[in-house]
C-alpha positions in Angstrom: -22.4 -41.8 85.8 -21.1 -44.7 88.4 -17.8 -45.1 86.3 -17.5 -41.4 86.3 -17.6 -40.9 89.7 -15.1 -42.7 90.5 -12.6 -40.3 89.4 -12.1 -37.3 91.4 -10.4 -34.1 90.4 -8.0 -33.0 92.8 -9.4 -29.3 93.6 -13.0 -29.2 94.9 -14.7 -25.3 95.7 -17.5 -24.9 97.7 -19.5 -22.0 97.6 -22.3 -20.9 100.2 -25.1 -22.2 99.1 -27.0 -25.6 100.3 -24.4 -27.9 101.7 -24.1 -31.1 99.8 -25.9 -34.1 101.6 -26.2 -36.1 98.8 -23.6 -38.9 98.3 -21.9 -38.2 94.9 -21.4 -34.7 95.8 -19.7 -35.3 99.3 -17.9 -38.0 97.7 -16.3 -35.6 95.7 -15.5 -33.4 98.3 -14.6 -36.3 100.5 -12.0 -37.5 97.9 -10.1 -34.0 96.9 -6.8 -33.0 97.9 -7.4 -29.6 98.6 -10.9 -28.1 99.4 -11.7 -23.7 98.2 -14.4 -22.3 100.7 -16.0 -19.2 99.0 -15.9 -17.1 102.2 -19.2 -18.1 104.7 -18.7 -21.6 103.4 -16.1 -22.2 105.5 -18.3 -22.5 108.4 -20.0 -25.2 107.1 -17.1 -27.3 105.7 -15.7 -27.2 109.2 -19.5 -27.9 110.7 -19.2 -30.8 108.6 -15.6 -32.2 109.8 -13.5 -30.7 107.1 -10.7 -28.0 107.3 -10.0 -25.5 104.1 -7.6 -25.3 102.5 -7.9 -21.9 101.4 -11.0 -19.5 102.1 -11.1 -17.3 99.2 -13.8 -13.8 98.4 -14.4 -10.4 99.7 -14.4 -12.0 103.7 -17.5 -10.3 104.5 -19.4 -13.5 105.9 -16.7 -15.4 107.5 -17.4 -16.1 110.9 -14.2 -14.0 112.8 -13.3 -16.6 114.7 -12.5 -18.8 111.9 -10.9 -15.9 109.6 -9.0 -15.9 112.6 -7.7 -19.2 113.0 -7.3 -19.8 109.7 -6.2 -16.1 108.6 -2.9 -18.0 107.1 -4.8 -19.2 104.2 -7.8 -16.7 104.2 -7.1 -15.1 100.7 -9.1 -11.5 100.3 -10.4 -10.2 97.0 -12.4 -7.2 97.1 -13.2 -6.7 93.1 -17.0 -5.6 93.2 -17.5 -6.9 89.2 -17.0 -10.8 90.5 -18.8 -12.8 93.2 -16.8 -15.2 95.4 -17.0 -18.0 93.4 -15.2 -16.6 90.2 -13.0 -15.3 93.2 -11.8 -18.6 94.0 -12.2 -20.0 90.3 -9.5 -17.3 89.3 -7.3 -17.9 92.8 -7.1 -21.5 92.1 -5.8 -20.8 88.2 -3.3 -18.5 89.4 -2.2 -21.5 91.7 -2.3 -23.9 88.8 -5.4 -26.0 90.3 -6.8 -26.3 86.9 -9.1 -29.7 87.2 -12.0 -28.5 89.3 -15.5 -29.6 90.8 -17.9 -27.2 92.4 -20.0 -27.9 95.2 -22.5 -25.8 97.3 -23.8 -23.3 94.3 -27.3 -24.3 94.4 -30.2 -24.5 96.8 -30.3 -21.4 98.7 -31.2 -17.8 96.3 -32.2 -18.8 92.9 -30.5 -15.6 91.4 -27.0 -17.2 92.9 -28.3 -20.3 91.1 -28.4 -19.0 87.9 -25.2 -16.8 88.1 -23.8 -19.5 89.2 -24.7 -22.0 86.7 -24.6 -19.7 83.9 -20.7 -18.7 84.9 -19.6 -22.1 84.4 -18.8 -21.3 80.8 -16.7 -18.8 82.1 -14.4 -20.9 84.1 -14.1 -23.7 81.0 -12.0 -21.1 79.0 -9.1 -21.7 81.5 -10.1 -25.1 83.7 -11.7 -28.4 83.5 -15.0 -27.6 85.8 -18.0 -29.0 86.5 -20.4 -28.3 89.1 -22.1 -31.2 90.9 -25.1 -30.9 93.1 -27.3 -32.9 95.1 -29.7 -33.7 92.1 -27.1 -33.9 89.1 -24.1 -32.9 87.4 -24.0 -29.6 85.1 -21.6 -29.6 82.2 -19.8 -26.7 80.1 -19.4 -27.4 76.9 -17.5 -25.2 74.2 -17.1 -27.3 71.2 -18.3 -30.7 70.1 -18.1 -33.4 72.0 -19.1 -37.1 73.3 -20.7 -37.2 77.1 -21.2 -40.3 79.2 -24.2 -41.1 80.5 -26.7 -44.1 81.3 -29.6 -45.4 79.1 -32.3 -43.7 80.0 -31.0 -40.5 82.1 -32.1 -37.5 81.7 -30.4 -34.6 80.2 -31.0 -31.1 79.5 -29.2 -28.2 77.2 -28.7 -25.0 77.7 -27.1 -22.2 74.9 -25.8 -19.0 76.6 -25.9 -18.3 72.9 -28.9 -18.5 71.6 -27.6 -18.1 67.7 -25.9 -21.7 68.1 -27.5 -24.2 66.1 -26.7 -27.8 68.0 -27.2 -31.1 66.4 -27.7 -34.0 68.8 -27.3 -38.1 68.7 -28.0 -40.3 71.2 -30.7 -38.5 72.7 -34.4 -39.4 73.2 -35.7 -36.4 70.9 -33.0 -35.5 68.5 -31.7 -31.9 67.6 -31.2 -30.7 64.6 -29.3 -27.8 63.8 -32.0 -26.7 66.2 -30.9 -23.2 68.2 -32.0 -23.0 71.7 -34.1 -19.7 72.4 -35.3 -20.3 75.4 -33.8 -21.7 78.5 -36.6 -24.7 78.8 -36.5 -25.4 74.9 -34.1 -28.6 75.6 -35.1 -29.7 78.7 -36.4 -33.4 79.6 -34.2 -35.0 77.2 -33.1 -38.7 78.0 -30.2 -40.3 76.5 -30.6 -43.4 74.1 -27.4 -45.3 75.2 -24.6 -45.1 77.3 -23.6 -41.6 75.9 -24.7 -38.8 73.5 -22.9 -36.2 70.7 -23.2 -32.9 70.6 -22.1 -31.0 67.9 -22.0 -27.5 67.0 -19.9 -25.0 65.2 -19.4 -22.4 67.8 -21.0 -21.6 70.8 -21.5 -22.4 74.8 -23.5 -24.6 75.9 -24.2 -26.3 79.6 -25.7 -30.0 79.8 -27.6 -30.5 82.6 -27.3 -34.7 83.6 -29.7 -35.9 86.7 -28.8 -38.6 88.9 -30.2 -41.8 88.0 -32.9 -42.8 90.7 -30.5 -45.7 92.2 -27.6 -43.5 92.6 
């Protein structure tokens, strides 16, 4: 996770929920080129000493005398079927902003949590995305694949499908061919080493890695 870190990608989105506090979050938002505010967010990214770059969703909660100030880069989309973070997801592709960390989509209504969370395998059919919050780091994952981690941290898995069968190595309590039906059915894992495999034939899947307690 510390090694990880230390690369940024250059296209951070922040979407109103609870503001990052926590230091690998804001670092990432600290070191991007260009920051997204999902609409209302704005406030707070200028709150915290930070201009956007772009405000992107349907505008309904951005204060008006920001949209005015900053109505050259305030970017309106009014489709009812998305919410303002697929909003400035899809913005960002069409601008070819394709490497892309997610801040602020936790902590305030647990039903924007979940949307949230569960839309990341969404976004990882046209961008590399991950969503970082102030307790870890959550992962989409559409084929098999190696993480990072550190010896001991704990991991969880989530299937959006629960049909796929996911076989697991390098983690505490091993998968095999084991299909998640439940969303706490691979929870409170903990990695063996320094990373784990997961490997499955099809499928979407989102790992779940907490902070270390030191970080």
């Amino acid at each position: 996770m510390k090694s990880e870190a230390k690369t940024y990608p250059e296209t951070a989105i922040i979407a109103n929920g609870k503001f990052p506090d926590h230091p690998v979050p804001v670092g990432y938002l600290l070191n991007a080129k260009r920051v997204i505010c999902c609409d209302g967010a704005a406030d707070s990214l200028i709150d915290f000493g930070l201009e956007p770059f772009a405000i992107v969703g349907d505008c309904d909660s951005v204060n008006k005398k920001i949209a005015e100030k900053y109505q050259d880069r305030l970017f309106r989309d009014s489709d009812p079927e998305t919410n303002d973070l697929t909003k400035a997801v899809k913005w960002c592709s069409e601008k070819g902003y394709e490497d892309i960390v997610i801040l602020g989509a936790t902590g305030k209504r647990e039903d924007h949590t979940l949307g949230n969370i569960s839309l990341l395998v969404e976004y990882a059919g046209s961008a590399s995305v991950k969503m970082v919050t102030d307790a870890g780091i959550f992962l989409p994952i559409l084929e098999s694949t190696k993480i990072e981690a550190q010896k001991g941290q704990q991991v969880s898995l989530f299937s959006i499908d629960p049909e796929t069968e996911i076989t697991s190595t390098g983690l505490k309590y091993k998968l095999d061919n084991k299909k998640l039906t439940n969303w706490w059915t691979a929870t409170l894992n903990e990695a063996e080493e320094n990373s784990f495999t997961l490997e499955f034939r099809q499928g979407r899947v989102i790992v779940y890695l907490k902070f270390p307690e030191d970080l």
